[in-house]
C-alpha positions in Angstrom: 9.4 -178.8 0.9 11.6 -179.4 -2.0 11.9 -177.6 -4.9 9.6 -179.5 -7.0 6.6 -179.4 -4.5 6.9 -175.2 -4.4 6.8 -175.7 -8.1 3.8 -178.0 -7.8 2.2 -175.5 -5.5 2.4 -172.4 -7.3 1.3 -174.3 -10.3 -1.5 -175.6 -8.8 -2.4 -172.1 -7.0 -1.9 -170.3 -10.6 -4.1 -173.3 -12.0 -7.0 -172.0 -9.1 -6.7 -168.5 -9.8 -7.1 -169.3 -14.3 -10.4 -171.2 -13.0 -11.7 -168.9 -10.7 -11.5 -166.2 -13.3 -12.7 -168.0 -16.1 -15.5 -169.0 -14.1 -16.0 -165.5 -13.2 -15.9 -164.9 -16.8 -18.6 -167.6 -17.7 -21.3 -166.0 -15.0 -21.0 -162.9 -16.8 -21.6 -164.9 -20.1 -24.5 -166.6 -18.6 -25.9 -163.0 -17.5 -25.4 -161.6 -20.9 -26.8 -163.9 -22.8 -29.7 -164.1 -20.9 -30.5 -160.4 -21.1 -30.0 -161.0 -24.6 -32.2 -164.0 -25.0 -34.6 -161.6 -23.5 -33.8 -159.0 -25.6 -34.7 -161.6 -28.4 -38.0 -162.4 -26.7 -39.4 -158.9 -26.4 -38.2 -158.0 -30.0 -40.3 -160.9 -30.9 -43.6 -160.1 -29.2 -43.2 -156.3 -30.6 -42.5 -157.6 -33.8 -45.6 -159.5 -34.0 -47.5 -156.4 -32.6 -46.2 -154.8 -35.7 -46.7 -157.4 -37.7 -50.5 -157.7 -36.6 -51.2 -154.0 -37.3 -49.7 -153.4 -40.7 -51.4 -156.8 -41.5 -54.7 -154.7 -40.3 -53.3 -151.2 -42.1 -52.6 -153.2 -45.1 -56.5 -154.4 -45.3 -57.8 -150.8 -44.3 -55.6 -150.1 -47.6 -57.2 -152.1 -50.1 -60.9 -151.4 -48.8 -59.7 -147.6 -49.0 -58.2 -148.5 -52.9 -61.7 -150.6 -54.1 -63.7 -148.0 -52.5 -61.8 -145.1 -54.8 -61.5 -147.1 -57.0 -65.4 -147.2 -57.6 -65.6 -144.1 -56.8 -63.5 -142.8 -59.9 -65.0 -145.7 -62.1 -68.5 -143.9 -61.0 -67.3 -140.4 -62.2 -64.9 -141.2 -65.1 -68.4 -140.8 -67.4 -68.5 -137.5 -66.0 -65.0 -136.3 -67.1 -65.4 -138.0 -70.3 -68.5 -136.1 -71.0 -66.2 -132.7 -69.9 -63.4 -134.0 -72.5 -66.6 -134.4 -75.4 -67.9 -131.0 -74.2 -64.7 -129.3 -74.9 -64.0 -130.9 -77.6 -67.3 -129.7 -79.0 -66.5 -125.8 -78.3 -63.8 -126.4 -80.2 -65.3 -127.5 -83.2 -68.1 -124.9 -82.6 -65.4 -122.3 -82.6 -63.7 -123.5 -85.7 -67.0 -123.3 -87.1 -67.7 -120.0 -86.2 -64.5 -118.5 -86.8 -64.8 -120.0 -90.7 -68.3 -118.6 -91.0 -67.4 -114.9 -90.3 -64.7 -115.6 -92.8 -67.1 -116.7 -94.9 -69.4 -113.4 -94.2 -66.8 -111.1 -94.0 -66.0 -112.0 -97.9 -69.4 -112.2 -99.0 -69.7 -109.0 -97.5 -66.6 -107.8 -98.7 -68.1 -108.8 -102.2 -71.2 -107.0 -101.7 -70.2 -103.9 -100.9 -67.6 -104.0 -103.7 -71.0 -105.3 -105.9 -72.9 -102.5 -104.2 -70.2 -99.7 -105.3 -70.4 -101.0 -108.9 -73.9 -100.6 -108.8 -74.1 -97.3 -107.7 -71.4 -96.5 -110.5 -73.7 -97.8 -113.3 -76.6 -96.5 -112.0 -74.9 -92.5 -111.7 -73.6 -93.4 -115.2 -76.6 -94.6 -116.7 -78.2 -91.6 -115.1 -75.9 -89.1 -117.1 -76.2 -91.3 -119.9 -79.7 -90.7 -119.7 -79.7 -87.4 -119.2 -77.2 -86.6 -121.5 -79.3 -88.6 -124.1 -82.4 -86.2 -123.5 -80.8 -83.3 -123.8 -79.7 -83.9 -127.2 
């Protein structure tokens, strides 16, 4: 064998070996992506599972949102009525509280009337009796 043919050969045998390993390399390519396309499928399948149920969660929702919502429109009256009720105790109490100032000077007045009273009646008394005796 010349030079050139062991040349040829080693060539040739490096050439084999590059193929077998990137064949090698391609199985395990093959293998991987097929766990992957797997992988893909079963993400798929739960996804839709998930999908499915918050699709069914999400119409539980708005039967659970009209039904409160009906329910509050039901008793909305009621707090209204509570909001006119208080505001009513507080116009009561105003009231009051200006009417016992009201009595509280009118009686304020009348005992200080009263006082007077007294005070020309002891002095018409004396006057009288002061008028007698002369």
């Amino acid at each position: 064998m010349t030079a050139g043919q062991v040349a040829g050969l080693i060539a040739a045998i490096a050439f084999l070996i590059l193929v077998f390993f990137i064949g090698a390399f391609l199985m395990k390519m093959v293998r991987t992506l097929n766990e992957v396309n797997k992988s893909v499928k079963t993400m798929t399948d739960d996804i839709d599972v998930i999908s499915k149920h918050a699709e069914d969660i999400l119409a539980s929702t708005n039967t659970l949102l009209d039904d409160v919502n009906h329910k509050v429109a039901t008793i909305d009256p009621v707090f209204q009525a509570a909001a006119d009720l208080g505001t009513s105790v507080s116009e009561l109490n105003s009231a009051t509280h200006d009417l016992t100032g009201k009595v509280k000077s009118t009686a304020k007045k009348t005992a200080t009337t009263g006082l007077f009273a007294k005070l020309g009646e002891s002095l018409y008394n004396a006057y009288r009796g002061r008028k007698s005796k002369d």
